[in-house]
C-alpha distance (Angstrom), angle and dihedral (degrees) to the residues before:
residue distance angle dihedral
X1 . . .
X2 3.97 . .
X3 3.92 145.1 .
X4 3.66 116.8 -90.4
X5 3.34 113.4 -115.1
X6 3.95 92.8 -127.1
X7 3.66 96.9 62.1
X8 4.19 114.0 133.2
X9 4.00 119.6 -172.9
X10 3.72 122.7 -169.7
X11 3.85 127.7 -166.1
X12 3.99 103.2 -141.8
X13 3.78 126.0 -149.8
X14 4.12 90.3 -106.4
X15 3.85 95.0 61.4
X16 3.79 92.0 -100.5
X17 3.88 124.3 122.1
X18 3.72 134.9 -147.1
X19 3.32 144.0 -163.7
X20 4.45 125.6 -147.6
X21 4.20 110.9 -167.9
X22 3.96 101.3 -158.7
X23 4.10 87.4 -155.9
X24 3.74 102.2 58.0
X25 4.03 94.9 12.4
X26 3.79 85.1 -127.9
X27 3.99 108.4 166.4
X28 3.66 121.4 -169.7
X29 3.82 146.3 179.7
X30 4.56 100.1 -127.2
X31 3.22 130.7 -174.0
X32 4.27 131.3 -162.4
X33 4.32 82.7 -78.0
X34 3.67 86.7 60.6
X35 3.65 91.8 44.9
X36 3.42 93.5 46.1
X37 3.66 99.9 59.7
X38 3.50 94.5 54.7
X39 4.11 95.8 54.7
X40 3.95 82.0 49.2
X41 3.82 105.1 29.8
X42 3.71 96.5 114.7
X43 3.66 82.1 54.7
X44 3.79 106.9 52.0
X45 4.12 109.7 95.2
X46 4.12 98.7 -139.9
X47 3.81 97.8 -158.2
X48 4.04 85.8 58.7
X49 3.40 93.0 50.7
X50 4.50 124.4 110.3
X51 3.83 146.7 167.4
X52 4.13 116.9 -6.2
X53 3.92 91.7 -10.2
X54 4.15 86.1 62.2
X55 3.65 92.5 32.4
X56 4.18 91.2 59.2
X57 3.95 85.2 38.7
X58 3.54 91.2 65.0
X59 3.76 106.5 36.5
X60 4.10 83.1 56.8
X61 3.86 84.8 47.8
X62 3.93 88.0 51.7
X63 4.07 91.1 43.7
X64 3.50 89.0 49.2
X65 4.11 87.6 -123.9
X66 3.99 82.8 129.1
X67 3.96 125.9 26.2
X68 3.45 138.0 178.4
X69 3.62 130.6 -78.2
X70 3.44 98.2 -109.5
X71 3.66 100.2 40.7
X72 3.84 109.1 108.0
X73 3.80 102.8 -161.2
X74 4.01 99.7 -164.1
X75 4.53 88.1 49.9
X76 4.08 79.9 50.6
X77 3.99 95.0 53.6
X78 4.15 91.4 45.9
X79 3.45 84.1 44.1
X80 4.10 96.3 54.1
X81 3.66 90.5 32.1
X82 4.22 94.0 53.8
X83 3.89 93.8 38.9
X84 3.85 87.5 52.8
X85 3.92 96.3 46.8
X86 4.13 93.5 37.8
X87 3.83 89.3 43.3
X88 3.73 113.6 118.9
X89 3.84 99.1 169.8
X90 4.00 83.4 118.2
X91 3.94 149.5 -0.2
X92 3.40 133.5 -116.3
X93 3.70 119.7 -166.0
X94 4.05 126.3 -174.3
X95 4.21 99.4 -161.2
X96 4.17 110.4 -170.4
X97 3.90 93.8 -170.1
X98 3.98 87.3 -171.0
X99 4.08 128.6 10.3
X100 3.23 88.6 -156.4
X101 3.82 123.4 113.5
X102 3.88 147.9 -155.3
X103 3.75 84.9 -152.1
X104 3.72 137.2 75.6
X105 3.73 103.2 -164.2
X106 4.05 114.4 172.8
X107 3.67 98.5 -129.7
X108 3.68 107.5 50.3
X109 3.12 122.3 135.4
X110 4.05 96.4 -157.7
X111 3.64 119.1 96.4
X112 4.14 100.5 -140.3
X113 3.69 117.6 -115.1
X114 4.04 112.6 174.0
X115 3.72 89.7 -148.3
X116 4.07 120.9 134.5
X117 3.55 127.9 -152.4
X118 3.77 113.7 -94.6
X119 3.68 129.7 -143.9
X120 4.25 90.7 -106.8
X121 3.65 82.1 61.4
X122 3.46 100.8 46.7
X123 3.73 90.0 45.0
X124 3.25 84.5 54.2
X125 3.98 98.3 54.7
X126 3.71 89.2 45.5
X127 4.11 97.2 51.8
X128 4.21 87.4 38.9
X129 4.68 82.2 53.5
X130 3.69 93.5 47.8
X131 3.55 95.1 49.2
X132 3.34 88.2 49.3
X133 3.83 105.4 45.4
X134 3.57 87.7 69.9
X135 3.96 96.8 76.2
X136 3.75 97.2 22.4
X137 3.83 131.4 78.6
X138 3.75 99.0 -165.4
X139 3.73 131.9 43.0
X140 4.35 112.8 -172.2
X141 3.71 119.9 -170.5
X142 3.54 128.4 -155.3
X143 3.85 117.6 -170.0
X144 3.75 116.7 -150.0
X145 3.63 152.2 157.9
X146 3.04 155.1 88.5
X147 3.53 87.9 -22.3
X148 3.70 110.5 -35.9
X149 3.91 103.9 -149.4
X150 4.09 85.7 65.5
X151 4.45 80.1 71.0
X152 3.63 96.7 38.1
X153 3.61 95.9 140.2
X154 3.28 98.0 44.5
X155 4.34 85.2 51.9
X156 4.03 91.3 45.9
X157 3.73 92.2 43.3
X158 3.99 97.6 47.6
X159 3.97 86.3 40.6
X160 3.77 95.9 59.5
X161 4.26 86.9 43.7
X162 3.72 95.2 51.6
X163 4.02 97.3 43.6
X164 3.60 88.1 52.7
X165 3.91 86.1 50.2
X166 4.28 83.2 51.5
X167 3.42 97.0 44.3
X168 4.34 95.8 50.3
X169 3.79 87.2 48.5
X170 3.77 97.3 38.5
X171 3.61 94.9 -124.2
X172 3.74 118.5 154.0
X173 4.40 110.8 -113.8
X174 3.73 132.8 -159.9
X175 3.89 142.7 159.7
X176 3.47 153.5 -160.7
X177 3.51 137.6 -176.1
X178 3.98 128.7 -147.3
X179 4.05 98.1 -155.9
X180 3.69 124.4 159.2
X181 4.36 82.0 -126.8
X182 4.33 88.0 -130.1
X183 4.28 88.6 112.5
X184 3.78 107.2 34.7
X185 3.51 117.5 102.0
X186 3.68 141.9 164.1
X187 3.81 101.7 -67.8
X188 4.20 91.7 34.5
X189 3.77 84.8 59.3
X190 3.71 93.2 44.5
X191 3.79 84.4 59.1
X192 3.76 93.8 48.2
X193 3.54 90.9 54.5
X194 3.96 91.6 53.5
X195 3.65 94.3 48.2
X196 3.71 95.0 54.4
X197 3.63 97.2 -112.2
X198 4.05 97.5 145.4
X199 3.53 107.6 167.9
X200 4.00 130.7 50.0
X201 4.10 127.5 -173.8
X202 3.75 102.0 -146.7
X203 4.10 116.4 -176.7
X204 3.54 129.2 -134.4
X205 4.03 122.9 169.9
X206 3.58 103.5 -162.1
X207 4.13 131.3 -62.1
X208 3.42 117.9 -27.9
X209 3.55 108.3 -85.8
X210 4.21 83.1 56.3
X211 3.56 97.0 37.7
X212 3.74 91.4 48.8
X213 3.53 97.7 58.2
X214 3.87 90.1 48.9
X215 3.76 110.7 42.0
X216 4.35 107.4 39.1
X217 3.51 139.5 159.8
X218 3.44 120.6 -102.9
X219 3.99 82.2 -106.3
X220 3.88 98.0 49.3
X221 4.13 98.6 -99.9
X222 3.50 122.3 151.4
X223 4.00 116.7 -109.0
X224 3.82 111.9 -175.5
X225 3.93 95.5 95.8
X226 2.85 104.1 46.2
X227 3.98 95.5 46.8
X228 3.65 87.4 47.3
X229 3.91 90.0 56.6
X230 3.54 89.9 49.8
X231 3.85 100.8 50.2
X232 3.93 81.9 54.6
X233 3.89 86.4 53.0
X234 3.78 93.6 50.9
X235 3.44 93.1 45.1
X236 4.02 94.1 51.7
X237 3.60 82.1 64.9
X238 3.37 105.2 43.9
X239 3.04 109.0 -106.1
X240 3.68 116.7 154.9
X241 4.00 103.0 -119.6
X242 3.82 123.7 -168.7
X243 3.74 110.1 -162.8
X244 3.94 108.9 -155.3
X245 3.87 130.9 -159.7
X246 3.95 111.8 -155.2
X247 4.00 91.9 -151.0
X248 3.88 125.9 -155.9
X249 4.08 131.0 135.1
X250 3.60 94.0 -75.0
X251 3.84 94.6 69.0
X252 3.61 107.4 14.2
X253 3.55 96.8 104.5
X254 4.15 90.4 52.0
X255 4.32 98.3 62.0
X256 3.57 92.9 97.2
X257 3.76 101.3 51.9
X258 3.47 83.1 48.5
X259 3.65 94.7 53.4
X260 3.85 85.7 47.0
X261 4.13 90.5 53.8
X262 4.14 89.4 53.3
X263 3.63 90.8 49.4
X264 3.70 95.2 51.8
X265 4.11 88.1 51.4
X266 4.10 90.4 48.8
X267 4.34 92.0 -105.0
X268 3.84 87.1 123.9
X269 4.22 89.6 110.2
X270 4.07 93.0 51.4
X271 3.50 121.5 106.9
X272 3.84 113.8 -105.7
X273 3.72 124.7 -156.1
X274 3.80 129.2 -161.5
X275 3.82 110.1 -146.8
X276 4.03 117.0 -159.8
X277 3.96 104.9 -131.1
X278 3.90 105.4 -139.3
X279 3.98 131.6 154.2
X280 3.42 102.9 -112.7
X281 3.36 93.6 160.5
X282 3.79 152.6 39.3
X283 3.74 93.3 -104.8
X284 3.80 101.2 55.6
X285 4.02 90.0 44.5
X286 3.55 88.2 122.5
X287 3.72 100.1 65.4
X288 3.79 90.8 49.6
X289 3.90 87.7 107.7
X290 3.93 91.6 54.5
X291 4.32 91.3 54.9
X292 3.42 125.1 122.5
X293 3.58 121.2 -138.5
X294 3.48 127.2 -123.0
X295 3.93 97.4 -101.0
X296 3.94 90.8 37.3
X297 3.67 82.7 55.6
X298 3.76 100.3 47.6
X299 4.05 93.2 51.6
X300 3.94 91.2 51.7
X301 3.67 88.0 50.0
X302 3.82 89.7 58.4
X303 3.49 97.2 46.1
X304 4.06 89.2 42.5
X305 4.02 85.4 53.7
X306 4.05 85.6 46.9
X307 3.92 87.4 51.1
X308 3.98 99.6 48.1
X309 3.44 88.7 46.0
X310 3.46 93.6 58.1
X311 3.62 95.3 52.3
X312 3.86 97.4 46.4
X313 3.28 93.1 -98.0
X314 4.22 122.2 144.0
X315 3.65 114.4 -96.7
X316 3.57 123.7 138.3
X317 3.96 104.4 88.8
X318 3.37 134.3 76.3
X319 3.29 117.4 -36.2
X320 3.63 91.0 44.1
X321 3.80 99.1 35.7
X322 4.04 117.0 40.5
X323 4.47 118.8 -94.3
X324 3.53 121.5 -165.2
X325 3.97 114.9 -96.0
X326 4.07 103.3 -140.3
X327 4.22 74.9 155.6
X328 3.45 123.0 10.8
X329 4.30 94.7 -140.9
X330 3.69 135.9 -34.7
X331 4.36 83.7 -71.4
X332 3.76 92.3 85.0
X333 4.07 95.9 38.0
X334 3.67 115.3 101.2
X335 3.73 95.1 -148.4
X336 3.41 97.6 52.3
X337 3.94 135.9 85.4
X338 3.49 151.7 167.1
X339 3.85 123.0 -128.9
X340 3.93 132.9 -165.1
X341 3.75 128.4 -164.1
X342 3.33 96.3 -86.9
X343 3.88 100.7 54.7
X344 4.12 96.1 -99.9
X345 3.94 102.9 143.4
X346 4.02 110.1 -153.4
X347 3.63 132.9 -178.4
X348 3.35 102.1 -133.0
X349 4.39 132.8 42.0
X350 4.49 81.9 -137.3
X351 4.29 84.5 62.6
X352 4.17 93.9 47.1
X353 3.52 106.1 132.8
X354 3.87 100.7 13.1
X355 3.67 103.9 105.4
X356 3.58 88.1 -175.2
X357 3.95 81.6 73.7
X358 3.75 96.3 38.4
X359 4.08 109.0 117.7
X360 3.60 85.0 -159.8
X361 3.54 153.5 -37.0
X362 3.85 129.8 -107.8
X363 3.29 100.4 -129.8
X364 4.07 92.8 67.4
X365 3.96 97.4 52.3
X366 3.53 93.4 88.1
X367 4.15 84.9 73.9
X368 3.77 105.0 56.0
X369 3.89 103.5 -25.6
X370 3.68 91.2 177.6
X371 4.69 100.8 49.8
X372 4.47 80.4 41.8
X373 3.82 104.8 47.5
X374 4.09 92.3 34.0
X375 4.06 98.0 40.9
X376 3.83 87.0 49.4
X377 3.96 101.6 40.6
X378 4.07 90.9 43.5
X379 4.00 76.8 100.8
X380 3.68 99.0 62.2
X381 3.31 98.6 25.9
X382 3.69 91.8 66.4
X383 3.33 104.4 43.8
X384 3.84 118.8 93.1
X385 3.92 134.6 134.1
X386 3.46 98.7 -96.3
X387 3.98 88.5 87.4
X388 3.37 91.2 61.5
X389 4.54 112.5 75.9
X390 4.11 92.4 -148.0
X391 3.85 88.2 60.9
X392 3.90 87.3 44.2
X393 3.50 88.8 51.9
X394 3.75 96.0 40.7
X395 3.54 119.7 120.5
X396 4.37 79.5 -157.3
X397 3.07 98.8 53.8
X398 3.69 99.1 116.6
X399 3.98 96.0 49.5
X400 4.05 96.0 39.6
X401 4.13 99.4 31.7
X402 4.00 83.7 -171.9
X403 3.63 99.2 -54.0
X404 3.30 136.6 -103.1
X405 4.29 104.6 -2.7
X406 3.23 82.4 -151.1
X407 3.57 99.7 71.6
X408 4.24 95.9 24.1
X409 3.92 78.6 64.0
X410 4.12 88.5 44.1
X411 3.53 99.9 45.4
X412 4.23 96.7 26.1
X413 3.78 90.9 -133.1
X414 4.11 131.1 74.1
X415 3.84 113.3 -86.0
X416 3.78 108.5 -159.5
X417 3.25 137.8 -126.5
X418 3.76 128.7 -105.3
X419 3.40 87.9 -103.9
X420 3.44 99.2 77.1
X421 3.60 97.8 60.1
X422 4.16 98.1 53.7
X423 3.80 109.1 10.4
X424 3.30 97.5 131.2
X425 3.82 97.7 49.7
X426 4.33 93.2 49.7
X427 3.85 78.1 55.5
X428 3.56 105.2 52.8
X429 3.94 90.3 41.6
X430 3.70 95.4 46.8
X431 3.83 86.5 55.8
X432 3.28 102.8 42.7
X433 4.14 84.3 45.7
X434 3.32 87.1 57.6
X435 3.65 96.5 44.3
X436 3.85 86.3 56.0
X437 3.52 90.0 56.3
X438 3.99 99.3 46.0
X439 3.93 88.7 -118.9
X440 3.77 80.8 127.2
X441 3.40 130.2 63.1
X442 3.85 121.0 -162.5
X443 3.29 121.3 -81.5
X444 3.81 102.9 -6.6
X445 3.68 135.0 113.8
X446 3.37 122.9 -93.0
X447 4.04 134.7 -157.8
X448 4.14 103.3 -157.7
């Protein structure tokens, strides 16, 4: 046996020690035992092994803090990270029927087009899903925009085609809508709820006299109410609502009374979402001065996770404690695509709109689906961090993979992720959270 090479230890203020393994995200309380085994691991005859010695053996095993001799760690991440993006064992699709919006928020990155889907695109979807369904076992649906609820026919009409399509070829459907939550109301969400669509990402930028500066109508109105009501509406019928924050200096300082105003209206239990501001592209330029950087980003986060957790509110998965990255998002998937009103099919939700970017479009497929979609996603496809030596040498690798394609493509080199700037202190709060909260008994091993 050997150490991996992603192992992490931390001295902590109380005395105590513990150790972070970036390839399983193991975390665990050690002790000098634990220590010990790894200055002597390729020393320590298994086979002979019994009791507590064995016991510790295979919890480090388990945690990944040890491996096997003939594991090679860096073959196992390509491996993952290929068999995710070469996978074809399902589809996911991210439909915008319109880009148009009902808001005029000053960072997006969209450039507005009032366009709706037609029925050739549609048609198009539809004949692209059935060919499809015949090789896949699981069809997921995101609905975006624009603002989605502007095209709601054209979402509850393609909805009841394509879980028809899932049900004749017995392949498992779900969706999710990204809606700014100004439109819905109590029959819309009815209609959600009967075409499957389970899961909504709602925004809110901080208490109203924040959020109301941020996310307007095109004619200047106020929305936090009345997207407060309607998260309350969605929730009463259960669907599963993910409240986001789009962070940057203007509003940093305004999460927790915003926190406070959810917990007041019973929204302590949702899901909440920080989302990093940044100018990805030309058409939110002008906020470029308001952007957090990476690091300033990762120390809010902390003290955000600090914050919901002192108001009850969830924070102890992913995105506040590290996941492995076989793919970093549905950019570097082969099986997955975004698709505008007009039938352009991108890689990325940053490119929506660009048809300069657009590796495709829907409509053409019919032709020679397999020459069009590969020649033109040859790009993405390709990319991945293992060009790059400081992600080969990365002792992150498996929970940053790079970072966002998007922007390694953008910028030509890796940008890292946020944990690389403040690792170490997510860790030792996370365990001493836990600790607070008797999720962690002394001395053991711990999977987070």
């Amino acid at each position: 046996m050997k150490k991996s090479r992603y192992n992490h230890i931390w001295d902590l203020e109380n005395g105590k020690k513990i150790a972070f393994n970036s390839l399983s995200c193991g975390l665990a309380e050690i002790d000098n035992e634990f220590l010990e085994v790894l200055e002597n691991i390729d020393k320590i005859d298994y086979d002979k092994l019994e009791g507590q010695e064995k016991e510790l053996i295979d919890n480090m095993l388990l945690g990944n803090f040890i491996i096997q001799d003939y594991v090679d760690e860096f073959k196992l991440i390509k491996f993952r990270h290929y068999q995710g993006k070469f996978s074809t064992n399902s589809l996911g699709l991210t439909i915008a029927p319109t880009l148009n919006c009902n808001f005029k928020c000053p960072y997006c990155y969209e450039t507005p087009n009032t366009h709706m889907m037609d029925e050739t695109i549609k048609e198009a979807i539809i004949r692209y899903v059935k060919q499809m369904s015949k090789s896949i076992n699981q069809l997921q649906i995101t609905w975006y925009g624009g603002e989605p609820i502007i095209a709601k026919d054209i979402i509850f009409d393609l909805s009841e085609k394509l879980i028809k399509i899932c049900e004749e070829n017995n392949c498992t459907y779900g969706a999710f809508i990204v809606t700014n939550g100004y439109l819905l109301n109590d029959e819309i969400i009815s209609k959600l709820k009967e075409y499957k669509i389970h899961g909504a990402q709602v925004t809110l930028d901080g208490p109203p006299t924040i959020h109301n500066k941020r996310r307007i109508l095109k004619n200047g109105e106020n929305t936090f109410d009345k997207i407060l009501e309607n998260i309350k509406k969605l929730k009463e019928q259960s669907i599963r609502v993910s409240i986001r924050i789009n962070i940057d200096k203007e509003n940093e300082s305004y999460v927790e009374e915003l926190l406070d105003i959810l917990k007041d209206n019973g929204l302590n239990d949702l899901d909440i979402s920080l989302g990093h501001v940044t100018d990805y592209t030309d058409a939110c330029k002008s906020i470029s001065g308001s952007c957090l950087s990476n690091e300033e980003y990762a120390n809010l986060s902390l003290e955000y996770q600090k914050i919901l957790h002192n108001k009850n509110f969830a924070a102890n998965s992913y995105p506040y404690y590290p996941g492995i990255k076989a793919n970093y998002c549905c950019a570097d998937q082969i099986n997955s695509f975004v698709i505008d009103s007009k039938g352009y099919m991108y890689k990325c939700w940053n490119n929506v709109g660009d048809t300069t970017k657009s590796v495709g479009n829907i409509t053409e497929l019919d032709k020679n689906i397999d020459k069009i979609m590969m020649s033109n996603n040859i790009d993405w496809m390709t990319t991945t961090p293992f060009e790059y030596q400081e992600c080969i040498d990365c002792d992150i690798l498996p929970i940053c993979m790079g970072g966002c394609p998007y922007n390694l493509k953008r910028e030509g080199t890796p940008q890292c992720e946020k944990w690389r700037y403040n690792l170490d202190e997510i860790l030792k709060y996370t365990y001493e959270y836990k600790e607070s909260e008797e999720n962690l008994e002394e001395g053991s091993l711990c999977g987070i």
